[in-house]
C-alpha positions in Angstrom: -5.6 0.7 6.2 -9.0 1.9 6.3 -10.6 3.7 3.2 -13.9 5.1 3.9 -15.4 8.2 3.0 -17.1 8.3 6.5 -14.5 9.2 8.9 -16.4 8.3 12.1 -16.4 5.2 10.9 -12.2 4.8 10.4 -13.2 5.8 14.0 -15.7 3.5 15.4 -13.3 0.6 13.4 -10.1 2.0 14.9 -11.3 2.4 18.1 -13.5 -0.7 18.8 -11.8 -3.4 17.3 -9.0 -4.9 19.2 -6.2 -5.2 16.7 -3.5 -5.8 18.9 -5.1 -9.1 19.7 -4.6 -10.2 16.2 -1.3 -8.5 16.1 -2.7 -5.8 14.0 -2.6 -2.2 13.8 -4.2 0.8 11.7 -1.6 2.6 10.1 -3.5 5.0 7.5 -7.2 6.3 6.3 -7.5 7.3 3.1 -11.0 9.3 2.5 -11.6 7.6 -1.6 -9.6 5.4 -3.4 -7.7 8.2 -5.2 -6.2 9.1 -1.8 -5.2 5.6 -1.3 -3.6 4.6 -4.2 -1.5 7.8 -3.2 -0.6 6.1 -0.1 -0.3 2.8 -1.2 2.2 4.2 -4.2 4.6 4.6 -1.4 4.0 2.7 1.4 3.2 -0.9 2.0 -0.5 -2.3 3.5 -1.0 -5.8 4.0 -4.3 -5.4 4.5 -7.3 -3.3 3.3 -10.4 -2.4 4.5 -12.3 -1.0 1.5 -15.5 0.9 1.8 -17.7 0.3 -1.7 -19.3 3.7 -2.2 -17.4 6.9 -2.4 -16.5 9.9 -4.3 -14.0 10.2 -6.7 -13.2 6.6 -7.3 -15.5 4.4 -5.4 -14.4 0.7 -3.7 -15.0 -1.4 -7.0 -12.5 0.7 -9.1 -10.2 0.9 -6.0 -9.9 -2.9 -5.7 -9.6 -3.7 -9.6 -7.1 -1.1 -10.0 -4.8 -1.6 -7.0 -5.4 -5.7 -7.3 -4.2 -5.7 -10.6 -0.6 -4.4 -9.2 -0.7 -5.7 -5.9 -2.3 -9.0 -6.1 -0.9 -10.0 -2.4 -3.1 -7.6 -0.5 -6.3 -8.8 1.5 -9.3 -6.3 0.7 -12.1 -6.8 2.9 -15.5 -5.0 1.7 -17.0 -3.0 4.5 -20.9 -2.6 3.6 -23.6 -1.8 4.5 -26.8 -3.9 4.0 -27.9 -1.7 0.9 -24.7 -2.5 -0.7 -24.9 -5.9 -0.7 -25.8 -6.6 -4.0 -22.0 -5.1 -5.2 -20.3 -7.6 -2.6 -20.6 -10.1 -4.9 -18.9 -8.8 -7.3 -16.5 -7.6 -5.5 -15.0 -11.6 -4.7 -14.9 -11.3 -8.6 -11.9 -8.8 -9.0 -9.7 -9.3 -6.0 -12.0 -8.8 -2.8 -11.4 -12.0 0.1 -14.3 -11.1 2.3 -16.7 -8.8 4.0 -17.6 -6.9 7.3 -21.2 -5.3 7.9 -20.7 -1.8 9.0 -23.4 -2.7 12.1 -20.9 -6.0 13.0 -17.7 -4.3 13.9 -18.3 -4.2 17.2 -19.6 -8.1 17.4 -16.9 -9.8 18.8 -17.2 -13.1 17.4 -17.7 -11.8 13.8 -14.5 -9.8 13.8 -12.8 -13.0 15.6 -14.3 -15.4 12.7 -12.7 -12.2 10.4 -9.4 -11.2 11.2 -8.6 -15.0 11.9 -9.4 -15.7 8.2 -7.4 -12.5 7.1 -4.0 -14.0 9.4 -4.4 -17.6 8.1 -5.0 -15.6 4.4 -1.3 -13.3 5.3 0.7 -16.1 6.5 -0.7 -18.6 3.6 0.8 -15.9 1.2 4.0 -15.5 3.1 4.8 -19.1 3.1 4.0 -18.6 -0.7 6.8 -16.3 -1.1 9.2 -18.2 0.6 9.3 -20.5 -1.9 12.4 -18.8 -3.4 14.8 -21.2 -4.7 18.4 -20.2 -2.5 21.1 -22.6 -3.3 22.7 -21.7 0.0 19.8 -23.2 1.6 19.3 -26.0 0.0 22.8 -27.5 0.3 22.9 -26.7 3.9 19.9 -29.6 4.0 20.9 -32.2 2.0 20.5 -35.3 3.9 23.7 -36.6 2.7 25.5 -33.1 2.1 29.7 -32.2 2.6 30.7 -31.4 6.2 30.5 -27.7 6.7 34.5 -27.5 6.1 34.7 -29.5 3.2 31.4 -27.5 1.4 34.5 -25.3 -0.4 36.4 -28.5 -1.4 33.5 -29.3 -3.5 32.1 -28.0 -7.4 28.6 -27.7 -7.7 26.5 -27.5 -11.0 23.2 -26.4 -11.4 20.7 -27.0 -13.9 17.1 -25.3 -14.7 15.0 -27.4 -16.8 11.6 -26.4 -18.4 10.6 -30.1 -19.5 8.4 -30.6 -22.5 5.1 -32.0 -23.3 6.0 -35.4 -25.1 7.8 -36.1 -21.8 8.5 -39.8 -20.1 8.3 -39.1 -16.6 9.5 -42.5 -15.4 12.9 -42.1 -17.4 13.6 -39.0 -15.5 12.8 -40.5 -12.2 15.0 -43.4 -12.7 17.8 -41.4 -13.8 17.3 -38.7 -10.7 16.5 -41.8 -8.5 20.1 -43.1 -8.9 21.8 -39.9 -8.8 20.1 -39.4 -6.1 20.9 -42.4 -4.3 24.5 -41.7 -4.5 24.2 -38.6 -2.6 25.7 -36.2 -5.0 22.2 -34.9 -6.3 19.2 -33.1 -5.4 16.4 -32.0 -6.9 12.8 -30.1 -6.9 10.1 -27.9 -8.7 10.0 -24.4 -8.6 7.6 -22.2 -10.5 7.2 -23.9 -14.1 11.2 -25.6 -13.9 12.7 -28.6 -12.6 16.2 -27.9 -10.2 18.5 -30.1 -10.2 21.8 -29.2 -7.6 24.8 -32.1 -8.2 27.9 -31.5 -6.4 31.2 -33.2 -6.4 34.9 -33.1 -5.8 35.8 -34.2 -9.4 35.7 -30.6 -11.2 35.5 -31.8 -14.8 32.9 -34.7 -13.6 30.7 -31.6 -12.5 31.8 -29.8 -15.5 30.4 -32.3 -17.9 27.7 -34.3 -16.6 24.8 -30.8 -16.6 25.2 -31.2 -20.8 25.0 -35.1 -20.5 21.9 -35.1 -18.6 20.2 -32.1 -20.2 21.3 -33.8 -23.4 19.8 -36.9 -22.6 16.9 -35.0 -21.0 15.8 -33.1 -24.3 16.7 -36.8 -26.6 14.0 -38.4 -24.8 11.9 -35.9 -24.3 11.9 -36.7 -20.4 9.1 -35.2 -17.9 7.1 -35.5 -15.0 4.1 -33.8 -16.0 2.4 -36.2 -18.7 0.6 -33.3 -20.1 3.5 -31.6 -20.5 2.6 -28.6 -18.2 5.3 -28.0 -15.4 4.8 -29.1 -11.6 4.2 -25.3 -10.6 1.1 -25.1 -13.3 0.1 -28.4 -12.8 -0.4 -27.8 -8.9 -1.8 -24.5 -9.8 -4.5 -26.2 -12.1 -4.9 -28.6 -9.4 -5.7 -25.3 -7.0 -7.6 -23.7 -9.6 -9.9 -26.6 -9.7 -10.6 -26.7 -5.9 -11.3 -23.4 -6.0 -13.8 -23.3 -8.7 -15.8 -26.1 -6.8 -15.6 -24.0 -3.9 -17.3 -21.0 -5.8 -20.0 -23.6 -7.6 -20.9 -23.9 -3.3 -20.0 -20.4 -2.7 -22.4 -19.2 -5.5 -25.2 -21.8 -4.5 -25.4 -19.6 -1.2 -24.5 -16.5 -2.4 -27.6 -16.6 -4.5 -29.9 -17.8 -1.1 -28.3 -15.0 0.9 -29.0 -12.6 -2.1 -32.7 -13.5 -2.0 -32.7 -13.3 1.6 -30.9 -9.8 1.9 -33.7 -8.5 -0.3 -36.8 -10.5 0.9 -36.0 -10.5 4.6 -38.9 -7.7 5.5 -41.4 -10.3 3.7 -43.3 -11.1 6.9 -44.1 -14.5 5.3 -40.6 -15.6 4.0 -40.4 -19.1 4.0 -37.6 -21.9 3.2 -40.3 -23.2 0.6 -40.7 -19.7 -0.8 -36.8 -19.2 -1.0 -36.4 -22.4 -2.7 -39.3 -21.7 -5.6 -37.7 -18.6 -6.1 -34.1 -20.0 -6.9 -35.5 -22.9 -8.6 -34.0 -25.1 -6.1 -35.5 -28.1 -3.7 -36.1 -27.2 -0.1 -33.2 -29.8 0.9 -30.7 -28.2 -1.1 -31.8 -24.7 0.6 -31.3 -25.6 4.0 -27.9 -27.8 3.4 -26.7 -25.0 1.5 -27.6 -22.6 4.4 -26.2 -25.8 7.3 -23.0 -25.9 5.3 -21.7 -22.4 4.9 -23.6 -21.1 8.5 -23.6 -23.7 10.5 -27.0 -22.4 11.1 -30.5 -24.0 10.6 -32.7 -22.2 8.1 -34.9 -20.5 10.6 -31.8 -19.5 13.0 -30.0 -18.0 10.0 -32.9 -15.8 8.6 -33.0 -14.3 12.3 -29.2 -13.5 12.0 -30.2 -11.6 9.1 -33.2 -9.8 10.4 -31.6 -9.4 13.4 -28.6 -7.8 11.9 -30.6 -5.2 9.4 -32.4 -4.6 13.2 -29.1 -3.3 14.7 -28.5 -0.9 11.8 -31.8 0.1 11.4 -31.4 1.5 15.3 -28.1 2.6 15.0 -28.9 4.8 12.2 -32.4 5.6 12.5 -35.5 7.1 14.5 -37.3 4.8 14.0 -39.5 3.3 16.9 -38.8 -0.3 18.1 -42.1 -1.3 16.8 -41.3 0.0 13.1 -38.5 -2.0 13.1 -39.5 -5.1 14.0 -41.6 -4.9 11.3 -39.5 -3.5 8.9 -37.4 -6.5 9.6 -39.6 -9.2 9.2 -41.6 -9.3 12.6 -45.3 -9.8 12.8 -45.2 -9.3 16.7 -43.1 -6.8 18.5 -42.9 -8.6 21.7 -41.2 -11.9 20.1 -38.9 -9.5 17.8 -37.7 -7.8 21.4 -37.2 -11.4 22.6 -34.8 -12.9 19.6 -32.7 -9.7 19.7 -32.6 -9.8 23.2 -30.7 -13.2 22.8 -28.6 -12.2 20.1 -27.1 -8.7 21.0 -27.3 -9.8 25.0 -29.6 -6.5 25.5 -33.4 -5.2 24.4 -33.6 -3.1 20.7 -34.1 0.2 23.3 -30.7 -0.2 25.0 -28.9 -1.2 22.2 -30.0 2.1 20.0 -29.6 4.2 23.3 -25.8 2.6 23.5 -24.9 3.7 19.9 -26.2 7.2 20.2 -24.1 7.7 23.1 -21.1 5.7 21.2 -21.6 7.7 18.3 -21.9 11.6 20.1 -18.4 10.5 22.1 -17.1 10.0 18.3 -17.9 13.7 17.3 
């Protein structure tokens, strides 16, 4: 779903990227974020493409709000470079990444995109399969009745929420020789330990849930030492990747900040970027390796480059005006970068989205 304000550019998004490839399709626009929660109130997105400034309620409001209820959908930011600043904060409150308004028709960035956005979807899918079926899980027991005799047998389940003081090596033993005898299985699932035991001797089944819960609760058994369950010990686990990820993510975060702002600074330096930040020149450029795959240089002329493109697309302004407005002391090495990076000279390229953009009236 696309929520823009803009409607050429549901259009131009619609119309230019190739969903199909990602098995993807467009299924609604929604003109403000009142619009869409309308929508989405009866019918189900998996993915959103959020524009950040509109009337009535503008992208920031639309993600917190509609994040807050449906955690599982992917909002991408679509923004322009003025915007930037709000992209940001966007990651804060539900957003999971960005697309420049002047990219969507670079191939290779919506590649690098939607690719991120599938692996996101079927992450959360195999996330939700993780529903505990009973059905299921005696049907793979390694050791489990023959299909006809599954009737012959009683089975006894027991949920466990295990407690802090708990001795996680009693519980395994016990478990381990159940196990063993191939009458038990056992597992996590969201904050409770599962344990499945099946037999032919109803009143062995009948009693021996109580005699291991008892037994469980006597000696305060566990597998967490801290007492927090397997579901919220793996989530701390997560949790903690994930903030290490953002200590990295915000390291360049703030050096793509500066940049974004700075960029028309004819004499922009990686020196000057790292006084700025109070951070060493080193640290700069590994940041900027590590999350680009780009040299320091090469990814200060993505920027320019890109801030070119929409300076063209949405301007009058002469070739000359915005190769320095970008950054460029001299027009004719300006033409020659862009040339390499959009595969044609800054007069073709704005020529080509006029024309793209009168066919979309």
């Amino acid at each position: 779903m696309i929520v823009d304000d803009d409607s050429m550019v549901y259009h131009i998004v619609k119309k230019t990227i190739p969903w199909e490839k990602y098995r993807m399709e467009v299924t609604a626009y929604a003109p403000n974020g009142m619009k869409a929660i309308e929508y989405l109130a009866e019918n189900k997105i998996d993915v959103l493409f959020v524009d950040l400034s509109m009337p009535h309620m503008g992208g920031m409001e639309f993600i917190r709000r509609v994040y807050e209820y449906l955690p599982e959908t992917v909002f991408v930011i679509l923004s322009s470079h003025s915007e930037y600043r709000f992209v940001k904060e966007s990651f804060c409150i539900g957003a999971f990444d960005y697309l420049l308004k002047v990219d969507i028709d670079d191939e290779a960035i919506i590649s690098e995109l939607l690719n991120r956005v599938t692996d996101k979807l079927e992450k959360m899918k195999k996330e939700g399969e993780r529903h505990f079926d009973l059905g299921d899980l005696i049907s793979k027991l390694n050791f489990s009745p023959q299909d006809g005799e599954k009737d012959e047998y009683w089975y006894c389940v027991q949920t466990l929420h295990l407690q802090p003081e708990a001795n996680r090596l009693k519980i395994a033993e016990i478990l381990l020789k159940q196990s063993e005898a191939n009458n038990m299985v056992y597992g996590c699932y969201e904050g409770h330990f599962v344990i499945l035991y099946y037999t032919r001797d109803k009143k062995a089944a009948e009693k021996l849930m109580p005699s291991i819960y008892e037994s469980i609760i006597k000696q305060a058994l566990g597998i967490i030492a801290s007492g927090k369950s397997c579901w919220g010990f793996y989530r701390d686990i997560e949790e903690l990747y994930l903030e290490s990820v953002r200590n990295i993510d915000d390291g360049f975060f703030r050096i793509k900040e500066y940049l974004m702002e700075n960029y028309s600074n004819q004499e922009l330096s990686l020196q000057m970027v790292a006084d700025a930040l109070n951070m060493n020149r080193r640290s700069v450029s590994k940041y900027v390796s590590d999350y680009s795959g780009l040299m320091f240089k090469a990814y200060l002329n993505e920027i320019r480059i890109q801030t070119a493109k929409e300076k063209l697309s949405k301007t009058n302004m002469r070739i000359q005006e915005v190769a320095y407005a970008s950054g460029y002391t001299n027009v004719e090495h300006f033409t020659r970068i862009f040339t390499e990076k959009a595969g044609c000279s800054p007069s073709q390229y704005a020529a080509s989205r006029k024309n793209q953009n009168e066919l979309l009236l």
